[in-house]
VOPAGU-2260 file (C-alpha; in pm, 1 decimal, decimal comma):
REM VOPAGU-2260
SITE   aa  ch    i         X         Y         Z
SITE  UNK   A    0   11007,2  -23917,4   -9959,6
SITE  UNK   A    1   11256,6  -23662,3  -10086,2
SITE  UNK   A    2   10968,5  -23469,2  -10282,1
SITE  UNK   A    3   10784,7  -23444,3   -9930,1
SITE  UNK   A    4   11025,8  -23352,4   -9741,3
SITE  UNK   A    5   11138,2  -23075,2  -10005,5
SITE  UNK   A    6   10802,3  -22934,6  -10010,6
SITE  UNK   A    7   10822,1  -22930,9   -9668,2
SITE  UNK   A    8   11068,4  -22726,8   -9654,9
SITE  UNK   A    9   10949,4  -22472,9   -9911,5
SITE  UNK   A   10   10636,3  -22407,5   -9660,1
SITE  UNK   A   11   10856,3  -22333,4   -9437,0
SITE  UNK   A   12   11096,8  -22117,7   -9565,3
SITE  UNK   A   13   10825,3  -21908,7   -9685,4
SITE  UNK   A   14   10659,8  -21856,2   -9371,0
SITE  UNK   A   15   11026,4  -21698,3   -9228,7
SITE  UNK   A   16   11186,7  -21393,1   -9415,3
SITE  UNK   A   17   11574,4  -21401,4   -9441,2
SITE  UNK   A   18   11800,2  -21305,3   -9181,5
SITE  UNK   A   19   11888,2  -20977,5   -9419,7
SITE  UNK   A   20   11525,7  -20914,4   -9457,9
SITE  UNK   A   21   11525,5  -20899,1   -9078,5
SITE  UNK   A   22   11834,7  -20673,2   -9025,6
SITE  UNK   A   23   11663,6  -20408,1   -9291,8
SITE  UNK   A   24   11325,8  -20475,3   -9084,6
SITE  UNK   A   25   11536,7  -20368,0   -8769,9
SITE  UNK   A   26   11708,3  -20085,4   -8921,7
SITE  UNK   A   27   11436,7  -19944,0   -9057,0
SITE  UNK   A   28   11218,0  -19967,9   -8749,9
SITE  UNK   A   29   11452,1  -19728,6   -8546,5
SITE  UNK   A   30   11469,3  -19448,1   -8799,9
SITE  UNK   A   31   11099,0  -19420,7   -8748,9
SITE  UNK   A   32   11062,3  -19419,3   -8384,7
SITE  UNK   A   33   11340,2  -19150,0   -8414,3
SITE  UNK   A   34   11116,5  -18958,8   -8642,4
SITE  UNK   A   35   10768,3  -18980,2   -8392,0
SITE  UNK   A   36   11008,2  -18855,4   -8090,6
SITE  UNK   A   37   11107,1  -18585,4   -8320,4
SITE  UNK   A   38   10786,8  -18496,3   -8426,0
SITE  UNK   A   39   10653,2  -18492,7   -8074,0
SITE  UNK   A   40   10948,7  -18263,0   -7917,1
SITE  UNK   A   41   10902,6  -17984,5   -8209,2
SITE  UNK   A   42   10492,9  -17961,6   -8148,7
SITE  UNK   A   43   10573,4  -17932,1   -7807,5
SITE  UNK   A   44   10857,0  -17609,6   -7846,5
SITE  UNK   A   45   10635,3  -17395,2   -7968,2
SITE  UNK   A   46   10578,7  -17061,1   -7830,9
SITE  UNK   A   47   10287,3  -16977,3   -7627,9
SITE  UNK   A   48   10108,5  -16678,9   -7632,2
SITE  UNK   A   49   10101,1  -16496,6   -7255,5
SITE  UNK   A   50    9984,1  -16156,2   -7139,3
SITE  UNK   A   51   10046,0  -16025,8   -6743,6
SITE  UNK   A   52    9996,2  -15728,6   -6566,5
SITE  UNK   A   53   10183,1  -15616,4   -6243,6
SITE  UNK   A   54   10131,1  -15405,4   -5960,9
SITE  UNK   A   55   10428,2  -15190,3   -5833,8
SITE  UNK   A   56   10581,2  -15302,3   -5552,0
SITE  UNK   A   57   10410,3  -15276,2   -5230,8
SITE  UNK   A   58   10634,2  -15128,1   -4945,5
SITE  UNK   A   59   10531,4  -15104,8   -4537,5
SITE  UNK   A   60   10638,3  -14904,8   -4280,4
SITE  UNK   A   61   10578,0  -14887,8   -3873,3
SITE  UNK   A   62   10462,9  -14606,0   -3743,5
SITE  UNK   A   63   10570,2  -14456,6   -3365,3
SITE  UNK   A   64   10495,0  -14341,2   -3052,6
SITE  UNK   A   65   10746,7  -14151,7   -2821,6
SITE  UNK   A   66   10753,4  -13948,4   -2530,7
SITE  UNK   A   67   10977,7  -13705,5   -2388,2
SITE  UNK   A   68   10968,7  -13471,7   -2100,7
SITE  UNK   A   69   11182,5  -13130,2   -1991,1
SITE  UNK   A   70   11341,4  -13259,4   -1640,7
SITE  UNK   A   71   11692,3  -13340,4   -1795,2
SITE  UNK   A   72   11685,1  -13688,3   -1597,5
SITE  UNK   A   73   11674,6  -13498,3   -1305,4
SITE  UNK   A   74   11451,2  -13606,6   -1008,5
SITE  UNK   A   75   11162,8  -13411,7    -966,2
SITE  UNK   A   76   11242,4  -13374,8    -593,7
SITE  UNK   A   77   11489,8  -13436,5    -370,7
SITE  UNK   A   78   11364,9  -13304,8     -23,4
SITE  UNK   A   79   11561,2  -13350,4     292,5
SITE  UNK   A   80   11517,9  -13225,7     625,2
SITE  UNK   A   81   11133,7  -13265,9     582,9
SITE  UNK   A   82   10927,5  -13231,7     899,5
SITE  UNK   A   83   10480,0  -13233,6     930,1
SITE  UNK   A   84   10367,6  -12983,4     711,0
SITE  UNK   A   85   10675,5  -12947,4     473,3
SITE  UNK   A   86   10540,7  -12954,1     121,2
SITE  UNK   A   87   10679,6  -12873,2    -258,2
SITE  UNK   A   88   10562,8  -12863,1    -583,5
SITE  UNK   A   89   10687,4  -12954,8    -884,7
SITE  UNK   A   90   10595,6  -12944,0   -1277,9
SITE  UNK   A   91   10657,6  -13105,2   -1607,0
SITE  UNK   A   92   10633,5  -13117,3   -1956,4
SITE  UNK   A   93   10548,3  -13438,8   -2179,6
SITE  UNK   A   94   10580,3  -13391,5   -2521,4
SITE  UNK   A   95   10455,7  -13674,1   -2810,0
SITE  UNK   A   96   10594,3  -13666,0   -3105,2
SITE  UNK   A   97   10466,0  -13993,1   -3217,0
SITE  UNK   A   98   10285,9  -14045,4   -3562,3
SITE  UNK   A   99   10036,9  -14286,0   -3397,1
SITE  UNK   A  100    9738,4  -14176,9   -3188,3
SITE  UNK   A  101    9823,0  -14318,5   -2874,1
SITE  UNK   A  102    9716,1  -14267,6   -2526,0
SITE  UNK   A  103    9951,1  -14174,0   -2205,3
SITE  UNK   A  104    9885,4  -14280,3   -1877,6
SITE  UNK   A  105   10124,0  -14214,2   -1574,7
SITE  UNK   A  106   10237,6  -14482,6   -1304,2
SITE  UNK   A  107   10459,7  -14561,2    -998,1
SITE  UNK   A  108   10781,6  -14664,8   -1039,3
SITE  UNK   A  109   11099,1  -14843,9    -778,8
SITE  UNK   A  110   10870,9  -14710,1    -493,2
SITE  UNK   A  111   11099,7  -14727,9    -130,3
SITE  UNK   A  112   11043,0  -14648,8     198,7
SITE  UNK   A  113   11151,4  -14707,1     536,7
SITE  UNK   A  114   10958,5  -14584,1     896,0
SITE  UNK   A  115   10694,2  -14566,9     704,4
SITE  UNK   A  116   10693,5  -14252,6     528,6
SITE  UNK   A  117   10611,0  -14299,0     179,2
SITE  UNK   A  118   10299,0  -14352,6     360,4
SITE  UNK   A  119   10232,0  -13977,5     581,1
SITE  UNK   A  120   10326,4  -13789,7     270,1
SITE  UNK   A  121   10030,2  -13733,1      67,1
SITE  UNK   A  122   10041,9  -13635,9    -283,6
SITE  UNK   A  123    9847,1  -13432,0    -550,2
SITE  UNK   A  124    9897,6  -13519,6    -904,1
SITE  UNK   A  125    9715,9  -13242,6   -1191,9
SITE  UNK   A  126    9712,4  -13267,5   -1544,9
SITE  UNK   A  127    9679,9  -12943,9   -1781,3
SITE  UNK   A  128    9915,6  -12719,7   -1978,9
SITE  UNK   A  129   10144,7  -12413,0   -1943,8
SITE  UNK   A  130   10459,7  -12446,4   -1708,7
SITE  UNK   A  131   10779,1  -12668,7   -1746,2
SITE  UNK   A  132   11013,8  -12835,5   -1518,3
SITE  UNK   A  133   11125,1  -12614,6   -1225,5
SITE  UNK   A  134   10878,0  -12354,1   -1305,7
SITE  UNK   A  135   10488,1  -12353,4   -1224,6
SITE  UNK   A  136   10443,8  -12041,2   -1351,4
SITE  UNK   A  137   10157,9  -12071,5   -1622,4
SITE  UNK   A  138   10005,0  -12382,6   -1572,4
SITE  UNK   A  139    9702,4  -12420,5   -1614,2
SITE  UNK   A  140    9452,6  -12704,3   -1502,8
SITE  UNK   A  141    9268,7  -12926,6   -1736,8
SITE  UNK   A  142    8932,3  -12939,4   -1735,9
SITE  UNK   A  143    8731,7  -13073,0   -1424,1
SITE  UNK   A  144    9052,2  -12945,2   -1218,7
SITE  UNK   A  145    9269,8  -13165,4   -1441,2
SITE  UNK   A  146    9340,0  -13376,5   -1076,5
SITE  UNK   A  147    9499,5  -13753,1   -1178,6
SITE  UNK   A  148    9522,6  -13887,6    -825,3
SITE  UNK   A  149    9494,4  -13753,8    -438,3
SITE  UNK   A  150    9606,8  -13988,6    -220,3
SITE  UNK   A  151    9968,8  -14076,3     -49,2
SITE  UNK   A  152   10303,9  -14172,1    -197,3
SITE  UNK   A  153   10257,6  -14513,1     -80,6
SITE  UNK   A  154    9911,9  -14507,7    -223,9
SITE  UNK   A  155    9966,3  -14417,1    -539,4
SITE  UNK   A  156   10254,0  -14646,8    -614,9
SITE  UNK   A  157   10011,2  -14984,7    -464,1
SITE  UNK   A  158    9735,2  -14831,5    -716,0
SITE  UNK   A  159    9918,0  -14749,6   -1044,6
SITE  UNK   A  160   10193,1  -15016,4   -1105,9
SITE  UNK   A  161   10170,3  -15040,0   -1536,4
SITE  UNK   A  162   10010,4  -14897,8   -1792,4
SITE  UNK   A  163    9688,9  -15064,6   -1730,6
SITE  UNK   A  164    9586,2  -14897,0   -1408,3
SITE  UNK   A  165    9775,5  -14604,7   -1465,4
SITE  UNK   A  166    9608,2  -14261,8   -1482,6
SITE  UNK   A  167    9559,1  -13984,9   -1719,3
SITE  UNK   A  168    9327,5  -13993,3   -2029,3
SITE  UNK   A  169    9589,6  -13697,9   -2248,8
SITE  UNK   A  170    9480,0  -13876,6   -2594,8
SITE  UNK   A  171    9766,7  -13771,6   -2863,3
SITE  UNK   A  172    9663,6  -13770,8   -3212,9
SITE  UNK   A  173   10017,4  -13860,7   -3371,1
SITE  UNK   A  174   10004,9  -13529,4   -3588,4
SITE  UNK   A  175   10262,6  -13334,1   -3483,6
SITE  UNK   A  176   10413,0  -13201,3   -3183,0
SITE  UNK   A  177   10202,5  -13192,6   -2846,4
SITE  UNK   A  178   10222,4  -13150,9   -2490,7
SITE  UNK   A  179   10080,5  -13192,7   -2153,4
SITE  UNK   A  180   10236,4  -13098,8   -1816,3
SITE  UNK   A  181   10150,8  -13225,4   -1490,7
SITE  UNK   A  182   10191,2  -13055,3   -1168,7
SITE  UNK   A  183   10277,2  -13283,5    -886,0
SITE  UNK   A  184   10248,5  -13174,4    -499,2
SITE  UNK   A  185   10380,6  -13341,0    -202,7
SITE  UNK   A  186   10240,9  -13222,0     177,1
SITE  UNK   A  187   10408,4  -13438,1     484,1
SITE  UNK   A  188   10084,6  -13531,8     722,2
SITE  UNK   A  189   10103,9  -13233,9    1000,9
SITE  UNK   A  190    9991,2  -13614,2    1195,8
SITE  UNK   A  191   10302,9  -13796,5    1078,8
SITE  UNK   A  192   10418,8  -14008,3    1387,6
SITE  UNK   A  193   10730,5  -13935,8    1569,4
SITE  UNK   A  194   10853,7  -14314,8    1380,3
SITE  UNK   A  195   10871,7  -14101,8    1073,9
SITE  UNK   A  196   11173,5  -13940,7    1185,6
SITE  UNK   A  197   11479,7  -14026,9     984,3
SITE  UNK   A  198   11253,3  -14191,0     756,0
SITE  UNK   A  199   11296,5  -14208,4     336,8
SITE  UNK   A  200   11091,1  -14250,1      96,5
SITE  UNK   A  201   11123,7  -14212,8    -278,0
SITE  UNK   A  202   10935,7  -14313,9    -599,8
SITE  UNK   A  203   10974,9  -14268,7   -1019,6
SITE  UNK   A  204   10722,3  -14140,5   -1218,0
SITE  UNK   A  205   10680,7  -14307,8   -1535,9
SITE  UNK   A  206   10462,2  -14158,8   -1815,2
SITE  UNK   A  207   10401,1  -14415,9   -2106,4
SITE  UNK   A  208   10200,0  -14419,3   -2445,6
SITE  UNK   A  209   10061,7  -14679,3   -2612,9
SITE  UNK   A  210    9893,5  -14641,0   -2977,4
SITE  UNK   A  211    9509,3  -14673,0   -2975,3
């Protein structure tokens, strides 16, 4: 019995290494996964070749359109006493000095009017060149008569509210320095009604330009 049981034992002790044996196993093991890691992180840190080229920097910039005229913010007219058949006549200069080519067209503006006269005076409105504010002398029509609109003050200001139905085809090219002027004429109706009488009317003219 004790010779079986001893060989028993031998089997067995065999089969299982010591616990010091196990400890070195252990120790051992963790140098090596160390060592893998290691080897991993210094393939991976190595330089990599690279090449790039670059464009300078790209910049942008708006370009402009702008308008100014000669009349000093003063009111082209400013009639009283006016009676059938009192007229006047009046001129000025737009200038572009824009570096967009734009196009200008010419509305109504704040229109008033009481008795109704904004609707007996009639007005005239000519595009062309030459003269400047408070001074005809010069102008010149444009071509075809250079005439914009015929009509009344109350007429023009229904027809031409914006930009859109405004009037004028003066095409700037946004390379410098140009003008246009514009004569405007005003006529009371010789048939304006007696209802006229103490009457006022008044209306801004408003030139604009919008690129193209």
């Amino acid at each position: 019995m004790t010779t079986t049981t001893s060989s028993t034992v031998a089997r067995t002790t065999a089969r299982r290494p010591s616990r010091r044996a196990a400890k070195i196993a252990t120790v051992l093991a963790v140098p090596a996964a160390v060592a893998i890691s290691g080897l991993v992180v210094s393939q991976a840190s190595y330089s990599a070749y690279s090449s790039t080229t670059v464009s300078p920097t790209s910049n942008w910039a708006s370009g402009t359109v702008a308008l100014t005229d000669d009349d000093n913010n003063t009111a082209a007219f400013a009639a009283k006493n006016l009676k059938p058949g009192s007229t006047g006549t009046q001129c000025i200069a737009v200038t572009s000095t824009g570096s967009l080519a734009s196009t200008v067209h010419l509305y109504a503006t704040d229109l008033s009017s009481t008795k109704d006269l904004a609707a007996n005076i009639n007005l005239k409105v000519v595009q062309g060149t030459g003269g400047s504010f408070g001074n005809c002398a010069g102008f010149t029509p444009g071509a075809g008569g250079g005439q914009l609109f015929s009509g009344t003050v109350a007429g023009f200001a229904a027809a031409h509210t914006g930009f859109n139905n405004g009037v004028g085809d003066w095409a700037p090219t946004g390379t410098g320095t140009e003008s246009r002027s514009y004569q405007i004429v005003y006529t009371v109706k010789t048939e304006a009604p007696d209802t006229t009488q103490g009457g006022i009317a008044g209306v801004g003219f408003t030139w604009e330009a919008q690129n193209s």
